[in-house]
C-alpha positions in Angstrom: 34.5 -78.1 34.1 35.5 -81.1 31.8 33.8 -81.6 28.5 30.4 -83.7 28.2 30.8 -87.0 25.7 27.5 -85.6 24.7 29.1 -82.0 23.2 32.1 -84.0 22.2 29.9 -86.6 20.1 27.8 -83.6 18.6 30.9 -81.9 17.8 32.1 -85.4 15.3 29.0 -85.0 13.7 29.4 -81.9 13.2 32.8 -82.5 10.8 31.8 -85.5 9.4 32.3 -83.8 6.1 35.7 -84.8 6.6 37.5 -88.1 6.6 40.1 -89.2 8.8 39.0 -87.0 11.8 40.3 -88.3 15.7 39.3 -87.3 19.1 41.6 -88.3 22.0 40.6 -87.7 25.2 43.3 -85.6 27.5 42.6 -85.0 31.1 38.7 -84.6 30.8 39.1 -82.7 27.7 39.5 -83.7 24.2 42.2 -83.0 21.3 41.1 -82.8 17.9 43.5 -84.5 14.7 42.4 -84.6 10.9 45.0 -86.7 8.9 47.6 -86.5 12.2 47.4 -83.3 12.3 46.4 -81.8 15.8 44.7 -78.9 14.6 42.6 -78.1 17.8 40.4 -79.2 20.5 37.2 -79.3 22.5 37.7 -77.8 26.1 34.7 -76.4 28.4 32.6 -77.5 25.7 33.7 -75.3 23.7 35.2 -76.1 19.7 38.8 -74.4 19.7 41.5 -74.6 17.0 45.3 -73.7 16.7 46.1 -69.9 15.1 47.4 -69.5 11.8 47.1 -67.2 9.1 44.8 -69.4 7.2 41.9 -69.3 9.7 41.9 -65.1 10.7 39.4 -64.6 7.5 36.6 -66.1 9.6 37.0 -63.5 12.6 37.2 -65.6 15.7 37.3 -64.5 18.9 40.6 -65.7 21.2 40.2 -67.6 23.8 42.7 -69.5 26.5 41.8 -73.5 26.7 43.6 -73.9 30.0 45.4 -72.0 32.4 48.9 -71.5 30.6 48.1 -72.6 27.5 48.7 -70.4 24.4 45.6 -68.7 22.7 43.7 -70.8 20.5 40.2 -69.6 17.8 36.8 -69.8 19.4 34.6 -71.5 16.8 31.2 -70.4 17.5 29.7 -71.3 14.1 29.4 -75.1 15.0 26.1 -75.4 13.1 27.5 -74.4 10.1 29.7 -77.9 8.9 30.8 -76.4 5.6 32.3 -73.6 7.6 33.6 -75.9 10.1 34.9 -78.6 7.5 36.9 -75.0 5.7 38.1 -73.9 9.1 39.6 -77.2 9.3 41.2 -77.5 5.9 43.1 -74.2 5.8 43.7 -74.7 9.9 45.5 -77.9 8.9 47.1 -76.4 5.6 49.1 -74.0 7.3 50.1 -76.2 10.0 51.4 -78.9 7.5 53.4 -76.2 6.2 54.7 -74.5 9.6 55.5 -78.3 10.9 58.0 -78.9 7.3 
């Protein structure tokens, strides 16, 4: 089941807290970037984003986007934008210092 423009569309609104946020779309699906930074996705419609260390304080549940894909964070707070606009940040933060 690909993602509906309509989930995807609530899902910007939901971080527009933050600048500089991007959607591509990617076979049906669609891949999440704030400042470059691919830090997750909407799949199934549902909100995923990468593991790091950074984002295991808010207790997500793991869950597979695609069929050999590595496990990414369920967000299922998506009504909350100050929580999503921190799970974001720190996602981000710790990827821009895995990727130097």
């Amino acid at each position: 089941m690909a993602t509906t423009k309509e989930y995807k569309d609530f899902i910007l609104e939901q971080l527009n807290l933050l600048d500089n946020i991007n959607c591509r779309a990617m076979m049906g699906e669609y891949l999440l970037y704030y400042n470059d930074i691919l830090f997750g996705g909407i799949y199934d419609n549902n909100l995923l984003v990468k593991i790091v260390n950074g984002n295991e304080k808010y207790n997500m549940q793991n869950q597979i986007p695609y069929e050999g894909a590595k496990p990414m964070y369920l967000v299922d707070d998506i009504d909350n934008k100050e929580i999503l606009r921190e799970i974001v940040i720190e996602t981000c933060k710790d990827l821009l210092i895995k990727k130097r």
